[in-house]
N, C-alpha and C positions, 0 to 999 in steps of 0.2 A: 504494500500500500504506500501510497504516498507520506509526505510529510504533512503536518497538521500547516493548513494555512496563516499567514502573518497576517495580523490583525485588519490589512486593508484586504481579504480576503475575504473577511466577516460577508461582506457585501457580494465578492463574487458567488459565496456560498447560500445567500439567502437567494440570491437571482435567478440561481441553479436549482435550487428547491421549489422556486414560484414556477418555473417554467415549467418541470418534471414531475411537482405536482404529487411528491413523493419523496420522503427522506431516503429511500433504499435506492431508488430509481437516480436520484441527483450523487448518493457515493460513489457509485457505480458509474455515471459519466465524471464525475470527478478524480477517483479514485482513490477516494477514501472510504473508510466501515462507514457503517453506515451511524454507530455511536457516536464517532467524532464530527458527521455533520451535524448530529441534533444536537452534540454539545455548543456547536458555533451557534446554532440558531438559539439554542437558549442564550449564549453570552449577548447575541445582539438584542435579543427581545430583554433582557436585563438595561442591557446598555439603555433602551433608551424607554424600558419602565411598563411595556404594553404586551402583550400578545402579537404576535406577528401574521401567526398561521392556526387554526381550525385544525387540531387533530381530531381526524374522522377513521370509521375503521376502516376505510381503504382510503391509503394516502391522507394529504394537508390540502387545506385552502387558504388562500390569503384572507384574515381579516381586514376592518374599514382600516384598523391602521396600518396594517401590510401594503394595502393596496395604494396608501399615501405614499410609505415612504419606495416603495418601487418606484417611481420616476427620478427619485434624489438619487435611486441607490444607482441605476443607469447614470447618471450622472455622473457620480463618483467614478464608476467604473471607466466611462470616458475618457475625463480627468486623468486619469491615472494613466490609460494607454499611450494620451499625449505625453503625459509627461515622461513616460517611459523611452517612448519615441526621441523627445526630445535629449534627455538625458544620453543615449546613442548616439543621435549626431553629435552631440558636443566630444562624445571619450573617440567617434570614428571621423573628429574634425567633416563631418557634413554639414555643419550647421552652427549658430553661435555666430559671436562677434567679439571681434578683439580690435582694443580701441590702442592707437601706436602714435606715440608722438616721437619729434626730432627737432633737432639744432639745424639753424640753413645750411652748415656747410656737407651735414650728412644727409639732406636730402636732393644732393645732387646726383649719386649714384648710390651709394652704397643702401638705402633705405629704400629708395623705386626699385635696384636690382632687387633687393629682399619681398617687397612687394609682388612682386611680377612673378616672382618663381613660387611664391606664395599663395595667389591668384590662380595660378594653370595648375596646381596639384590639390588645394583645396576653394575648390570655385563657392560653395554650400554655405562659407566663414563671410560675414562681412565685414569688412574693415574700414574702422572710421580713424582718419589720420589729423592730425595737427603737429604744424608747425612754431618754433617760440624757443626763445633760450633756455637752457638748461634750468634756471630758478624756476621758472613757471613749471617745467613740466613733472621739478622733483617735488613740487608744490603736488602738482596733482597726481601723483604715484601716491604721496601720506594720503590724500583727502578721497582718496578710491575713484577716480576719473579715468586713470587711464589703465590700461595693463602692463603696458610696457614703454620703456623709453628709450631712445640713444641718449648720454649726455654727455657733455668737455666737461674738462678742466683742468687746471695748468698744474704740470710737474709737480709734485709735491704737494700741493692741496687735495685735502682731506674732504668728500662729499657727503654730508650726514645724510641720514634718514633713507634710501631705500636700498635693496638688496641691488650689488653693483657685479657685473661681468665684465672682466677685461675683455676686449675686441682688439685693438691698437692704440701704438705711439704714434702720433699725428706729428709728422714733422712740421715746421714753415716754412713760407718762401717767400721774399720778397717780388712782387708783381713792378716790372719796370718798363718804359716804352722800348719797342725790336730796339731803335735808333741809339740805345743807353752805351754810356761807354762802359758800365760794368754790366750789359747785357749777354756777357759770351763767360763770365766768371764761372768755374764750378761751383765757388762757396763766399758768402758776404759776409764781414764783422758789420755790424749797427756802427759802430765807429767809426766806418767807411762813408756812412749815407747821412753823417750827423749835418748836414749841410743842406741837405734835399727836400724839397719838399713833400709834404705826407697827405694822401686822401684816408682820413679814417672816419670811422661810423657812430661814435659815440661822442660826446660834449665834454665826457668824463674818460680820461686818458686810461685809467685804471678798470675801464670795463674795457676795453679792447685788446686784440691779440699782443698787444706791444706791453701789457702789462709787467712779465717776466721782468722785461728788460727797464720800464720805470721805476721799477724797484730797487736796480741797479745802478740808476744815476743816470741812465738815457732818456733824453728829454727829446724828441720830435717836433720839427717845425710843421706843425698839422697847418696845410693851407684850404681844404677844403672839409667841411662832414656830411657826407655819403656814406645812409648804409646800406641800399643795393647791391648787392656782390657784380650783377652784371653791370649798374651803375658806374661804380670804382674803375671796372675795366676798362669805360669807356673814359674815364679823366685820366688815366693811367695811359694810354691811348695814346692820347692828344697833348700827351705830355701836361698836363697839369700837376704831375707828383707822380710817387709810387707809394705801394701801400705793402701791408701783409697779409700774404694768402695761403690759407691753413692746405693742405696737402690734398685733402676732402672735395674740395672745393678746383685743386686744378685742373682735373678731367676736363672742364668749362672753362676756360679761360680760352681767348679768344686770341684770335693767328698774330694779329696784331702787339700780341703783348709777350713777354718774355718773364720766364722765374726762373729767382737764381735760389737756392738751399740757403737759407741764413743759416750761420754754426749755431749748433746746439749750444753751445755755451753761452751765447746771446739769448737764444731765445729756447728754451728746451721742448723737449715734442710733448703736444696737447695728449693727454689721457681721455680717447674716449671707451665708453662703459654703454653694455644693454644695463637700464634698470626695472626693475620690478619691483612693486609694493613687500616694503620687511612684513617675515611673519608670514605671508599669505604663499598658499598653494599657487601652484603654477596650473594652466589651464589647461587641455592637451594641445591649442593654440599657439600659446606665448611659448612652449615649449617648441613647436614645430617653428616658428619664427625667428625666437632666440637662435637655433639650429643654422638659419639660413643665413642670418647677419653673423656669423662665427666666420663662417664659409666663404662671402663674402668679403669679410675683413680681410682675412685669409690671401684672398687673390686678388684683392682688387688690384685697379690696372692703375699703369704707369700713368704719366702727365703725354699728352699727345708728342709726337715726337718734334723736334724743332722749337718749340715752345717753351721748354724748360730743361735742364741737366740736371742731372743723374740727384735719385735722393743722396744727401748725407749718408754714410758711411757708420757713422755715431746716432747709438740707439741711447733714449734714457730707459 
């Protein structure tokens, strides 16, 4: 015989009974004695204080309050199939949503390639994506918004608050017009450029990539603020300045512009991290995800060819 059913059974088992019209006749499609059905049907008629069913000498009837609660109990039993259902798609990634945020410079490739291979193996997931610096999105990893995250942050700094996965050292690069005379350099000191002028993207010198190096006692002649990444490239261009361009981010740099490696010792390579909420279970989503941005990091591609020289050599 089977196993005694789990209490959300109660209801498969009274269903079985009103249909079959018989305790003996509903075991027997069940595959249970036929003891252990009338114990269920007593437990439910307890539960909820009434008689359910008319025992007669052959077979049961539904009484007035059997035959109410038959349509809830259909219900339940509904219920439950969906949720069953669903519960499935989420563990066989058929279904479900996973909500992914990123920083601009990793949604230049690395987070659409994740997407995309993501997309053609589980089509069933829907994915709701935003873009925003790292505070915002570790902001909403604690406050449960997101499921997952890319995020930077420089050398040595410490990210509180959610569970972090190294991916990669993000080198820099300074972004300078083809025409530069330190355009053909394998590698730049900041000390070299202390002259030149600078397109950067914040008001505040110490939220931008040149931060490392402010701390150090590099001060930049900022002549324009632009925070468009393809923005930048076009004042970079036209010679208005040069700027700095996270590694992320050169894939997209345009024919017109040149990057050269800043030394790590100037500027050290950006730390980025998948994050996920501390504490919580991974989903079978965030997990296939996690998986593809590993991968991705992994191999991603060089800087187009012509366009910039060889990464740094020097890993932090």
């Amino acid at each position: 015989m089977a196993a005694m059913p789990e209490p959300h059974g109660l209801y498969e088992v009274f269903l079985r009974v009103a249909r079959d019209g018989s305790f003996t006749a509903a075991a027997r499609s069940l595959g249970y004695t036929q003891s252990a059905v009338s114990r269920q049907v007593q437990a439910l008629e307890e539960e909820w204080g009434t008689a359910l069913f008319d025992r007669l000498p052959r077979g049961v009837r539904l009484t007035e309050a059997g035959r109410v609660l038959l349509p809830h109990a259909e219900g339940v039993r509904e219920r439950l199939r969906a949720a069953r259902a669903e519960l499935a798609a989420l563990r066989s990634l058929g279904g479900g949503t996973l909500r992914v945020g990123a920083f601009a410079a990793a949604n230049v490739s690395l987070v659409p390639r994740a997407l995309a291979a993501f997309g053609q193996r589980y089509p069933g997931v829907t994915v709701v994506h935003s873009e925003g610096p790292t505070a915002k999105h570790a902001a909403l990893l604690a406050e449960g918004g997101l499921d997952l995250a890319v995020l930077s942050t420089p050398a040595g700094i410490t990210l509180p608050g959610p569970e972090l996965y190294h991916l990669l050292d993000e080198p820099m690069y300074v972004a300078l017009p083809c025409g530069h005379r330190f355009a053909d350099r394998a590698v730049l000191r900041l000390s070299e450029l202390a002259g030149e002028d600078w397109i950067e993207g914040d008001v505040r010198p110490e939220q931008t990539l040149l931060a490392p190096a402010l701390a150090a006692g590099f001060l930049p002649r900022v002549a324009f603020r632009v925070n468009d990444w393809t923005a930048k490239q076009g004042f970079v261009a036209a010679g208005l300045g040069i700027t700095v361009l996270p590694e992320l981010a050169a894939g997209a740099v345009r024919p017109d512009v040149a990057l050269v490696p800043v030394d790590p010792a100037d500027l050290p390579c950006r730390k980025v991290y998948a994050g996920t909420p501390r504490g919580l279970a991974h989903s079978p989503a965030v997990g296939a995800f996690l998986s593809l941005l590993r991968s991705g990091a992994t191999g991603r591609a060089e800087p187009p060819a012509g366009t910039a020289s060889a990464r740094p050599t020097t890993r932090q």
